[in-house]
N, C-alpha and C positions, 0 to 999 in steps of 0.2 A: 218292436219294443225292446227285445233284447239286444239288439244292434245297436240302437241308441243307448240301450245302461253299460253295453262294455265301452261305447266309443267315449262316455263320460269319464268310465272309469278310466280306459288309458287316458283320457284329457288328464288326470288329478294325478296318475302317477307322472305322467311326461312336467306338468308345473313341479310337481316334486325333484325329478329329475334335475332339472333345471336350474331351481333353486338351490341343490345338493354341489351344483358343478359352479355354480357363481360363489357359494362358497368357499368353495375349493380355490378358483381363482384368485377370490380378495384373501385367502391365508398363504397362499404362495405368494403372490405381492407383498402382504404383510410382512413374512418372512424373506423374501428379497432385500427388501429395505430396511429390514433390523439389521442383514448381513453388511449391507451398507454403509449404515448409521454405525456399526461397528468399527470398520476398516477405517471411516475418518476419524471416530474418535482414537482411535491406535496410532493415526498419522499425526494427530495431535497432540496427543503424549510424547510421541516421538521426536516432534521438534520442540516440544516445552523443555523433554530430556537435552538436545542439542543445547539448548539456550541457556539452559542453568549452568551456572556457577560452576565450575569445577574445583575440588577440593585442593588447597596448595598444599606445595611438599611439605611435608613434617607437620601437619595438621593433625590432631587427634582424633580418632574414628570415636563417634560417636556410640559408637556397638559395635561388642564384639566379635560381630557376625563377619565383618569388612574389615581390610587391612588395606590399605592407604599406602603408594609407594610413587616416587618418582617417576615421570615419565618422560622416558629420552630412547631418541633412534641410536644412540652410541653402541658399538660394535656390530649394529647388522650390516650386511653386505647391498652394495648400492643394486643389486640385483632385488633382492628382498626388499629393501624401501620402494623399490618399481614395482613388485607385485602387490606389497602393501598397500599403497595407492591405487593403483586398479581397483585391488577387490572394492576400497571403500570409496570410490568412485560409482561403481558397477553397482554396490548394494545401495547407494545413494538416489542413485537414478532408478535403479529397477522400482523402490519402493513409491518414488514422489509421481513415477511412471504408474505404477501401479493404483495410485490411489486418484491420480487425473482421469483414469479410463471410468472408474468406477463413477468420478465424477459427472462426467462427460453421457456413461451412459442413462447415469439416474436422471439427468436434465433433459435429454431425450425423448424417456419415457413419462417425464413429467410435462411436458410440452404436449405429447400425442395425448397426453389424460385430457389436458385441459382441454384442447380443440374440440376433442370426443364429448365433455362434459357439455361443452356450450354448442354445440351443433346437435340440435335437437330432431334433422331429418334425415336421419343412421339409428338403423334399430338397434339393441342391446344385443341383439346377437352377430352383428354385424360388428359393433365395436370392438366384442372381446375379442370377435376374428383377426382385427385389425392389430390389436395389442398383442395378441400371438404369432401374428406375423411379423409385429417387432421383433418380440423373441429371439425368433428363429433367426434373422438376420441378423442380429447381435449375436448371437451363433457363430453362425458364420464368418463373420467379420471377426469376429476373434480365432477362429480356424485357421481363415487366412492369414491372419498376423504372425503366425507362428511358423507358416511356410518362408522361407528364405529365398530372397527376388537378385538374379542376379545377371551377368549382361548374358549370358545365351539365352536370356528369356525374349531377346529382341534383335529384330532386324534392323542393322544400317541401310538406310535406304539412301541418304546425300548429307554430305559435312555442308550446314548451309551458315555456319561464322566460326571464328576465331577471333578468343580475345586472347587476357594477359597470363591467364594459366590454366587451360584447357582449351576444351572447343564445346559448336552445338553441332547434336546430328540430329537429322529428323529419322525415326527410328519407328519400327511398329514389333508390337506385341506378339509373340507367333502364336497364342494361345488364343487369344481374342481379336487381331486384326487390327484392334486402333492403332491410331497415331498419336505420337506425342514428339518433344523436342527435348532431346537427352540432354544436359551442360554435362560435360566431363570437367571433375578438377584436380589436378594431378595434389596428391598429397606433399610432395618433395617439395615441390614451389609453394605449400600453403604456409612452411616450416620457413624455408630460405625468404621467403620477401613477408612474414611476420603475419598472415593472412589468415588467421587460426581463428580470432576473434570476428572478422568480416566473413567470413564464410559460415559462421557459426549460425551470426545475425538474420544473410541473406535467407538459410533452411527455415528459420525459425518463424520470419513475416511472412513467407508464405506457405508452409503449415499453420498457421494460426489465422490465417486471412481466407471467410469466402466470400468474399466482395467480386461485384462482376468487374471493378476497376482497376482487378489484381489478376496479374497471369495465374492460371493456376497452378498446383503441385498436386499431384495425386500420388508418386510414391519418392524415398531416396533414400539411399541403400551405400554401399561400400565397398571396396575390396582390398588387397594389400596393396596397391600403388594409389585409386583412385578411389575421388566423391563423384555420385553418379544422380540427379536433381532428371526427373520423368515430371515436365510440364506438360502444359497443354499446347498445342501447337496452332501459332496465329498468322496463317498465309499471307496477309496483307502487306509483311514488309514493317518497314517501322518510317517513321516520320522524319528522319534525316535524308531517307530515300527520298522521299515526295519533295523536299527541301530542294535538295540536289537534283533532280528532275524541272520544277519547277521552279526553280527562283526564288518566287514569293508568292504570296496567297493573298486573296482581298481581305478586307476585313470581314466581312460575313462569314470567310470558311475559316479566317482565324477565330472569330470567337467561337465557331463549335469546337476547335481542336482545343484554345485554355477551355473551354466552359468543362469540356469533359477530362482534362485533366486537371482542372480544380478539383472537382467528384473523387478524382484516383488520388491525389495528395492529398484532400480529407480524409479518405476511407483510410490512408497509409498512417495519419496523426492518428486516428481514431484508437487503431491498432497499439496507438503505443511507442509509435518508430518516426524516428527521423531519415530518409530516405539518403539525405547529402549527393547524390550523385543523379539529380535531375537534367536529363538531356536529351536531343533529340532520338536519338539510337538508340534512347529505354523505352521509348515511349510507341508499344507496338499498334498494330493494327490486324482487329480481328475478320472473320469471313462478310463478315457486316458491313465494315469503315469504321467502328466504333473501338475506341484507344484502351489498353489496358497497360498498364504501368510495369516495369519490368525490369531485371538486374539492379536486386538489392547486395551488392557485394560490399557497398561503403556505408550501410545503413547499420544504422543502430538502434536500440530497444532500451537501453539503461540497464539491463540482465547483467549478471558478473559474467555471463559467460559471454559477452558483446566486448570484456574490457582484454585490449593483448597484457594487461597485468596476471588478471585469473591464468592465464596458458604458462605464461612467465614462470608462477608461481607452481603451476602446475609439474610443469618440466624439470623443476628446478635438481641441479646436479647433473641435468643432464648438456646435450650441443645448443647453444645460445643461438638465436639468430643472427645472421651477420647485419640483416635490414633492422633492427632493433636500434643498433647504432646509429646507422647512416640516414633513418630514417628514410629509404627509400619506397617511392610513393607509383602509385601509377601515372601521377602528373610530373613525371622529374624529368620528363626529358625533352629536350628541344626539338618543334617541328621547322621541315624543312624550312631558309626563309625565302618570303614570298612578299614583293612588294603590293602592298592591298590599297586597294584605292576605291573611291566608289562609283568614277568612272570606268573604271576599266571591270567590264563583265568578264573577260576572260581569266586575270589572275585569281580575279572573285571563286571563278570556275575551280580554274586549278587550284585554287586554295580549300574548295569543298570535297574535292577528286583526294587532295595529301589528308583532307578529316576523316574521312572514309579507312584510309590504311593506318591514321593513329588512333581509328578507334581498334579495331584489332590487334595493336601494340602492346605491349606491357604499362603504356605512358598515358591514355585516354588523353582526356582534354579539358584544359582549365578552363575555358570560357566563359560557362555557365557556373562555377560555384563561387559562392560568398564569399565578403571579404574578411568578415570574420572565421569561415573554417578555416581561413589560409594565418592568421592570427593567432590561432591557437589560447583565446584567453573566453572560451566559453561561447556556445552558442546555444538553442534553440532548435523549434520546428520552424522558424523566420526564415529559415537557409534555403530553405525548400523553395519558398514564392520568391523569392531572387532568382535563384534558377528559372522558374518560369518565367519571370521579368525578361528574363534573357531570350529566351526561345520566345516569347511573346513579340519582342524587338528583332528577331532572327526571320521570323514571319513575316511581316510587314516591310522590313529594310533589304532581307538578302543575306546578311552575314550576322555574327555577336556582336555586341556591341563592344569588345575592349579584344577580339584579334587583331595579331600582330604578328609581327616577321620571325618570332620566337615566344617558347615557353614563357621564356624568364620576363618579356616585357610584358606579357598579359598579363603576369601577377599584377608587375607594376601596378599597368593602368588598373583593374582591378581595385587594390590597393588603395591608389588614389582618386576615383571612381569620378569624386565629383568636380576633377580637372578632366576629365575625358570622357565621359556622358555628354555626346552633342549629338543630334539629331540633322543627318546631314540634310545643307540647305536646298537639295534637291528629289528628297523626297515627302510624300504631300500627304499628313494623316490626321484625319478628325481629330478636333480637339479631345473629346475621350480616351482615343486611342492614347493619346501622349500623356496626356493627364494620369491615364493606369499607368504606363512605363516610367515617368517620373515618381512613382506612390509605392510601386515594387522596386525597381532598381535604388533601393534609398537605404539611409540608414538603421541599423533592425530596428530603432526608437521609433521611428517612423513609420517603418514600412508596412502596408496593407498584408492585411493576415497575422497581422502579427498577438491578434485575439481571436484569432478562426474564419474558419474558409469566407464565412458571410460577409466579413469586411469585403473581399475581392466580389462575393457574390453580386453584393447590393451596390457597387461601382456603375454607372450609368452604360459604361461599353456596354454590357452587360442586360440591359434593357430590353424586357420581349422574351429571355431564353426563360425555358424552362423547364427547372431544373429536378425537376422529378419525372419527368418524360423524355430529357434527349437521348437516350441511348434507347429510344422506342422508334424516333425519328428517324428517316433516310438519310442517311452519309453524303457529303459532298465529294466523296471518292469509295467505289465498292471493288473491291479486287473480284475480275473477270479468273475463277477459275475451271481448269481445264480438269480437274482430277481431285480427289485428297491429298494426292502426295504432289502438288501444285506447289512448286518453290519460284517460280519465276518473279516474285517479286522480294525476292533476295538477290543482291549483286552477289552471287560466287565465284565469278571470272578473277575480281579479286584478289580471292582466295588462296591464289597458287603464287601469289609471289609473298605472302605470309607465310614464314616459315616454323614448320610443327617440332617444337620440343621434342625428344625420344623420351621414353620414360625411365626414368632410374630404375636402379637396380632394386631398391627397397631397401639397402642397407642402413641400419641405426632409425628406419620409419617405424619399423614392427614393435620395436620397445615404447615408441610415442604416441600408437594409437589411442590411449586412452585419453586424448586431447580430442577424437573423435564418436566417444560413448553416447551414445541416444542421438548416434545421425538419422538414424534409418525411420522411417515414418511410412505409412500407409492411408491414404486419405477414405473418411468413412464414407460410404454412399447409401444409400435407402436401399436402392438395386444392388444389391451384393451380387449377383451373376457378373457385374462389370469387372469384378477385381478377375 
């Protein structure tokens, strides 16, 4: 009997207990989220302050508390306007930085509330567990953020491309073991070929993208010569290999490779970004067969910090670039010429064998882009399903449709698209097929997509796919590998007659850094052991 009245009685104090400590929890949330609710409305103030009016010179102070005076940089020293700019660069970001995190982590915890709220078979003491083990990993995660990531944190293990101003290694962690695909970008060339704004772009789509249609970025970081981009690494090679390998594909294995990069050029709109630089060589393949989209270096966002104007301005006073002028492009320069025929497989050959070394050039390849980006009087997200038009007609036929013996005529044709759009008389493609190539390779007035993916979706080729399950589906090609660190479906032979830049010395970069303030990112994970 006594046993039973103490066991009641701890029963009554353990609910009190209980009830004491769930209070406790919803007043530190409360108070969480007042501290919250604070910092945006500061950040609000903050930019209402920005936005107001500024008082003109010789205006009368309305109280006598404030005095009112001209403001001009006259007499500082062009040293002092370069650190004035910094700081208020640095205080700029650190703050609009600071108050995204806090964003970023209240949406978080707002998301596990909800889930918790409506999953009714997780006890109450199970939740809070759950919530405090958020905590603790937003802990963490902010811990880590504050550690400094830099390249002896990782092993070269094979240089496995080269493009037009760095290179990729496949590289592993020495701390944790993974793998990932380092891009190095030398900073000197970001300045000299006007690159400031497209490099800017490409960090920013994939920090802000976690779409399975997007390579990923898990961190990237900086040093005094180079920008350093820690993706994730996709052994399968990319779809210009499989091109070049095979010739052409039927149509069955073409519509899984558009259907799933339909999926990655909507998730890329979705985002906010225009990609411009759709090709076969961006377009990777993962340990699966399944495509994830890749090298945003000519993509844009509409962000001021996407326009080479903002850098311009940024700079200003200081070395100009010399490609601002000349407009020098990664498409400016002539490839070998090659007479192209559609009989003849051979130069076809060698004509894909010279694509393969102009993709590693400084010059990439016109083939696939619009005829409006080459225009220059406005475009769209329309650019985008052109390019695939292209690679859609690359698939099927063998080559682009508007190569040519030189740069300069594929603009041409290009150009003039609907003089030299013919579908040669000797190859034989379902009526859908052409019907989609004709509807994409068209005018942006015209052209499918040009109201969203679903135009290209609900296209008849297209009949039977579907499109919330293919990348659940088995691949029409799975890369056989032998290891993690498995590059064999990268050409690197290549590689050695591509020749590597030395890196400058750093002179006159060190005073331009702050055209690279809030490079460095850290991707968040649930599993905080992974960082």
């Amino acid at each position: 009997m006594a046993y039973q009245q103490s066991s009641a009685g701890n029963g009554m104090v353990g609910t009190q207990r209980e009830q004491l400590y769930h209070q406790q929890q919803q007043q530190q949330q409360q108070q969480q989220y007042q501290r919250q609710l604070m910092a945006q409305q500061q950040a609000s103030q903050y930019q209402q302050q920005q936005n107001a009016q500024q008082v003109m010179p010789g205006q009368q102070a309305d109280s006598a508390n404030y005095v009112y005076f001209d403001r001009s940089t006259a007499g500082f020293s062009k040293a002092t306007l370069e650190k004035a700019m910094a700081t208020k660069v640095k205080l700029e970001h650190g703050y609009r930085k600071a108050v995204e995190e806090i964003v970023e982590r209240n949406t978080r915890r707002a998301e596990l509330e909800k889930r918790l709220a409506t999953d009714t078979s997780i006890s109450d003491d199970r939740k809070v567990r759950q919530l405090n083990a958020l905590g603790r990993t937003e802990s963490s995660f902010l811990r880590l953020k504050r550690t400094r990531l830099g390249l002896d944190d990782f092993r070269t293990v094979k240089v496995i491309g080269k493009g037009a101003f760095g290179e990729v290694r496949l590289v592993q962690k020495i701390d944790t073991g993974k793998i990932y695909a380092m891009k190095t970008l030398r900073k000197s060339e970001m300045f000299k070929k006007d690159q400031l704004a497209h490099v800017r772009a490409e960090r920013d789509v994939l920090a802000e993208s976690n779409s399975p249609w997007v390579v990923q970025l898990y961190y990237s970081f900086q040093d005094t010569f180079y920008l350093y981009l820690l993706m994730e690494f996709l052994p399968g090679g990319d779809l210009m290999t499989m091109l070049i390998k095979h010739d052409t594909f039927s149509e069955d294995v073409t519509r899984f490779y558009m259907a799933e990069c339909i999926l990655a050029i909507e998730a890329i709109h979705k985002l906010g970004f225009i990609h411009r630089d759709i090709k076969p060589d961006n377009i990777l393949i993962d340990k699966d067969g399944h495509v994830k989209m890749s090298d945003f270096g000519l993509s844009t966002g509409f962000h001021k910090q996407h326009d080479s104007a903002y850098y311009q301005r940024l700079l200003e006073g200081g070395a100009t670039s010399a490609a601002t002028a000349q407009q020098n492009s990664r498409n400016s320069l002539a490839i070998n010429a090659i007479n192209l025929t559609v009989s003849n497989k051979d130069q076809i050959a060698t004509w894909k064998a010279n694509r393969r070394k102009l993709a590693y050039s400084t010059v990439g390849t016109p083939d696939y882009i619009a005829p409006e980006v080459f225009s220059q009087q406005g475009y769209g997200r329309e650019c985008d399903w052109w390019s695939l038009g292209a690679i859609f007609w690359e698939c099927l036929i063998g080559y682009p449709p508007f190569c040519s013996e030189n740069a300069h005529d594929t603009y041409r044709k290009i150009i003039a698209w609907q003089q030299y759009l013919v579908i040669p008389d000797d190859v034989h493609l379902s009526r859908e097929a052409e019907d989609l190539i004709k509807r994409m390779i068209t005018s942006p007035e015209q052209r499918l997509g040009r109201n969203g993916a679903d135009e290209i979706k609900n296209h008849p080729f297209f009949a039977g796919v579907d499109w919330n399950t293919i990348r659940n589906i088995e691949a029409p090609f799975v890369p056989h590998l032998k290891s993690t660190f498995d590059t064999s479906y990268f050409p690197t032979d290549d590689l050695n007659d591509v020749a590597t830049e030395p890196a400058g010395d750093g002179t006159g970069v060190g005073s331009k850094d702050l055209a690279f303030i809030g490079y460095t990112f850290r991707r968040y994970e649930s599993n905080s052991h992974a960082f």
